[in-house]
N, C-alpha and C positions, 0 to 999 in steps of 0.2 A: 787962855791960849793953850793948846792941844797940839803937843810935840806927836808929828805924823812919819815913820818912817813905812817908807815905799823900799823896799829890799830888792833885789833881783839878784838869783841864784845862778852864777855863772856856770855851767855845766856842757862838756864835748861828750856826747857819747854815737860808737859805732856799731849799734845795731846789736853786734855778738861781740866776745872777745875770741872769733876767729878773724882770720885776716884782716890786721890790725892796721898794720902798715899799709895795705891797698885800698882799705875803708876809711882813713881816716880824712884823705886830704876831701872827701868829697862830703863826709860828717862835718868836716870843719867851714867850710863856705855854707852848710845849710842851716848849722848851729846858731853860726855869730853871723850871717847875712842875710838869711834866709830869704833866697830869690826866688820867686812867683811869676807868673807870666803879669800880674799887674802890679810887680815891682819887690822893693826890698821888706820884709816883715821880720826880720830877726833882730840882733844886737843893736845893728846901729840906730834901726829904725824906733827903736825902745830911746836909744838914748838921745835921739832928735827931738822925736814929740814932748818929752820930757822935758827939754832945755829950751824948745819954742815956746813953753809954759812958763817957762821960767821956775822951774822945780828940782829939786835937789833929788836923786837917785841914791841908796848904798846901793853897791854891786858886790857881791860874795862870789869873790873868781875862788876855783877849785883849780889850781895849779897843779897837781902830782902829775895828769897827763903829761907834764912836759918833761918827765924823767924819761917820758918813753920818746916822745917825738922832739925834744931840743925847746929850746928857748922862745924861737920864735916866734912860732903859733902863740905863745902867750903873753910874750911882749907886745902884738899886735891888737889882742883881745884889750891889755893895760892901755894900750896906747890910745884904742878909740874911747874907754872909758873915762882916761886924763882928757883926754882933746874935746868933750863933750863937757867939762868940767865937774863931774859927779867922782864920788869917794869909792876908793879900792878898798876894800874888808877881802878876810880871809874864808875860805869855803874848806871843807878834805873831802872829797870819798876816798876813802881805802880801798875801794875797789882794784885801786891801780897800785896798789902799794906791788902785788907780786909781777907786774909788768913793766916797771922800772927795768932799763939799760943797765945799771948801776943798782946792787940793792941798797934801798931806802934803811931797810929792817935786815938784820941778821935774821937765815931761817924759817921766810915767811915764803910759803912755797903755794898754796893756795889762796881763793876769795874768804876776805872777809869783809860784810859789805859794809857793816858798823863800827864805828869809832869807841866805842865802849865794848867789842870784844879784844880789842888791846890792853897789858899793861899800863899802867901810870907812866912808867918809864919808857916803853915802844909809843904812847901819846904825845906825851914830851916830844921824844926824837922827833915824830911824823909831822906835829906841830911846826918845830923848830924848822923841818924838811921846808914843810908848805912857806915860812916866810922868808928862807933864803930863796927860794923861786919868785914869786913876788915882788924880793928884792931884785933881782937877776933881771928882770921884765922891766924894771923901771917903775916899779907899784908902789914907792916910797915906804913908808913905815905903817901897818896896816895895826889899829887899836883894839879891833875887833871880830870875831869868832862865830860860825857855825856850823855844826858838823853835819856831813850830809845825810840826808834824811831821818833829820834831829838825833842821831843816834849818839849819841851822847850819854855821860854817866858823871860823879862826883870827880871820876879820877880827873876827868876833864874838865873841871874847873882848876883844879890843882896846876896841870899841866900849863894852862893858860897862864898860869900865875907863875909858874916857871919860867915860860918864854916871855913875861911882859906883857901879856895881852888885858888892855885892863875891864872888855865889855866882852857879853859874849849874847849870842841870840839863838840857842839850842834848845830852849825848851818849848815845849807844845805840849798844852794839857789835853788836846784833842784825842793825842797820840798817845802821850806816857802817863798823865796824869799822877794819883798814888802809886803808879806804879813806879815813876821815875825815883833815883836814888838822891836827887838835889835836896830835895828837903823833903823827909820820907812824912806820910802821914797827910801834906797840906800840898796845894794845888795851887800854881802859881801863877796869875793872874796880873800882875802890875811888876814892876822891877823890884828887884829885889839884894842885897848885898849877898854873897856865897862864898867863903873860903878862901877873899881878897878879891874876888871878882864880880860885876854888875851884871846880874841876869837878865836879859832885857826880853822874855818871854813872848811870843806869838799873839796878839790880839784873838781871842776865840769867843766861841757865843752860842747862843742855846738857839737852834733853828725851830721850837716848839713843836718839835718830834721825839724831844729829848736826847736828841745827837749834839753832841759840844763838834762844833767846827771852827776852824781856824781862818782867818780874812785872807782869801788867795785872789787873785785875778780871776786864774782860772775856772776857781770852782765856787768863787759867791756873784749876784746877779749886782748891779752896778744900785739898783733900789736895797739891797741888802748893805751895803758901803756906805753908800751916804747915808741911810738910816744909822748905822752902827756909829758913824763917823759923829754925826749930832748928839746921839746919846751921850758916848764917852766924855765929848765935851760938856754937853748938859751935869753929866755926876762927877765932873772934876778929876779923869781920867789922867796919869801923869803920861803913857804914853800909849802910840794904837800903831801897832808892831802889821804892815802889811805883806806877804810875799808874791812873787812872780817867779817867771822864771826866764831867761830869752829867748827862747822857743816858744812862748806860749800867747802869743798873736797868729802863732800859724795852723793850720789842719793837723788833726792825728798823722797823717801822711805827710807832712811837712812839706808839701807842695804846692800850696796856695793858703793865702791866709783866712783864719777862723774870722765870719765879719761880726759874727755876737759878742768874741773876747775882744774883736778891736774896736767894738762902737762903746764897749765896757771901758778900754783904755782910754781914749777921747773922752769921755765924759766925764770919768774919773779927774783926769786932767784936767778939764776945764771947771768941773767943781771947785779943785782945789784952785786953783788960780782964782778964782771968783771969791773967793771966800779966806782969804790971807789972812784977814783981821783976827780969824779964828782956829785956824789953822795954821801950825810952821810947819815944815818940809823939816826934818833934821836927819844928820847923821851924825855918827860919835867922835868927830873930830871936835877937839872943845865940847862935848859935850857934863856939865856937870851932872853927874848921878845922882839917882832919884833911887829912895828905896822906900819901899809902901807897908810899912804896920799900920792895923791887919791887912791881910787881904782881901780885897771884894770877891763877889763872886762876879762870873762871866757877863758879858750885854747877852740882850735879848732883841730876838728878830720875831715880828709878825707871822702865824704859818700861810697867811696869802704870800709873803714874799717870798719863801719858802718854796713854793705851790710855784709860781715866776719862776723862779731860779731851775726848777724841777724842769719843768716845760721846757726852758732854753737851754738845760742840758741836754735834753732828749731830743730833741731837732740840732744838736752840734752832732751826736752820735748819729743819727740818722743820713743830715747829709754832709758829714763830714770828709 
């Protein structure tokens, strides 16, 4: 059996951080509902199809937007994620840390878009920020961690371990690989224990182009998932770390929805349902940690699927 987490990266953003306040109420109905003339493709409809499946969701809400716009908006976003029964996890972009009503940070007058150009101590705080809002929303006690667009460093496992967080899902070898400071030298591949806290790394893979990518909704072909999905379990894989995002069943123009990413989601979904015996749906509530000596290396993808994948991206862009 093959611990499967399906992630979804909570995120409001308005376009520019010019007119914040006039951009946002109309950001936020396109975000988390995102209406189309042939209906709802955003947040909720993620957490429907999901729960018609009978599958378990983490959802990583990024709460700091609500230091600028109030409570609400995120207590709503919490609320359809409880009422849907899936698990609230923790998201930051810092991006909004200098747009905070109230400052978050002593001093922080410009963008920084990564969590690892913070002190240990400004992570802490920002940390600690993001789960009293969470709390404030109604989003219970949240176990787990990821920073946005994995930007992350060592300080931020520390930090985590400061506020109580006891998992976190920040790293992507796609992305930082050797480069990342978590464990310098090696490449992290399966979970792993870090500085008191359980790395739960990104499922990534060799598309036989020799690009390492990571298992996204958006950007692997749904033959590339289920292949990937079989392997890991075929070599006794402890876990296969998915992402999405809630916006990403809809067009670049977020005006109608993407029908390639959504016939991807449906399928996706109904594989999994179809195949229980072998797959579990989990998140880190109760979850016991797994930590993996050695490391493997990545799965590997076919480059005809590849070649798929390529194709159906290139007709999303076209008539997107």
């Amino acid at each position: 059996m093959l611990n499967v987490f399906f992630t979804v990266d909570v995120e409001i953003w308005c376009g520019s951080w010019k007119n914040l306040d006039e951009n946002f109420p109309q950001a936020f109905q396109r975000y988390v509902y995102g209406h189309t003339p042939s209906g709802e493709y955003g947040l909720r409809h993620k957490l429907k199809t999901l729960r018609e499946h009978g599958l378990l969701g983490v959802f990583f809400i990024e709460p700091l937007f609500a230091a600028r716009f109030g409570i609400a908006p995120l207590a709503e976003i919490v609320g359809l994620v409880r009422e849907h029964g899936h698990e609230v996890q923790l998201h930051l972009h810092p991006e909004w840390v200098d747009e905070a009503r109230e400052p978050l940070l002593a001093q922080v007058n410009r963008k920084k878009q990564f969590l690892r150009d913070f002190s240990l101590t400004e992570q802490t705080a920002l940390i600690a920020a993001g789960l009293k809002l969470i709390e404030k929303a109604n989003g219970g006690n949240p176990n787990a961690f990821r920073a946005g667009s994995f930007g992350a460093n060592e300080d931020t496992l520390r930090a985590l371990a400061a506020n109580r967080l006891l998992f976190d899902s920040s790293y992507n070898a796609s992305m930082l690989g050797l480069g990342s400071s978590f464990m310098p030298g090696q490449t992290l591949i399966e979970p792993i224990e870090c500085d008191g806290v359980h790395e739960y790394p990104m499922t990534v893979f060799n598309d036989g182009t020799g690009i390492l990518r990571h298992v996204q909704l958006g950007a692997c072909s749904y033959q590339e998932m289920q292949g990937l999905l079989w392997q890991a379990l075929e070599s006794k894989r402890k876990s296969f770390m998915m992402l999405s995002h809630n916006f990403e069943l809809l067009n670049i123009a977020k005006n109608r929805p993407d029908p390639i990413v959504t016939k991807r989601f449906y399928n996706l979904c109904r594989f999994l349902d179809q195949n229980r015996d072998c797959f579990r749906m989990s998140g880190f509530h109760g979850l016991a940690p797994a930590s993996v000596h050695p490391q493997p290396g990545p799965l590997t993808s076919p480059v005809w699927k590849t070649g798929h994948r390529m194709l159906q991206q290139l007709m999303r862009h076209l008539y997107g």
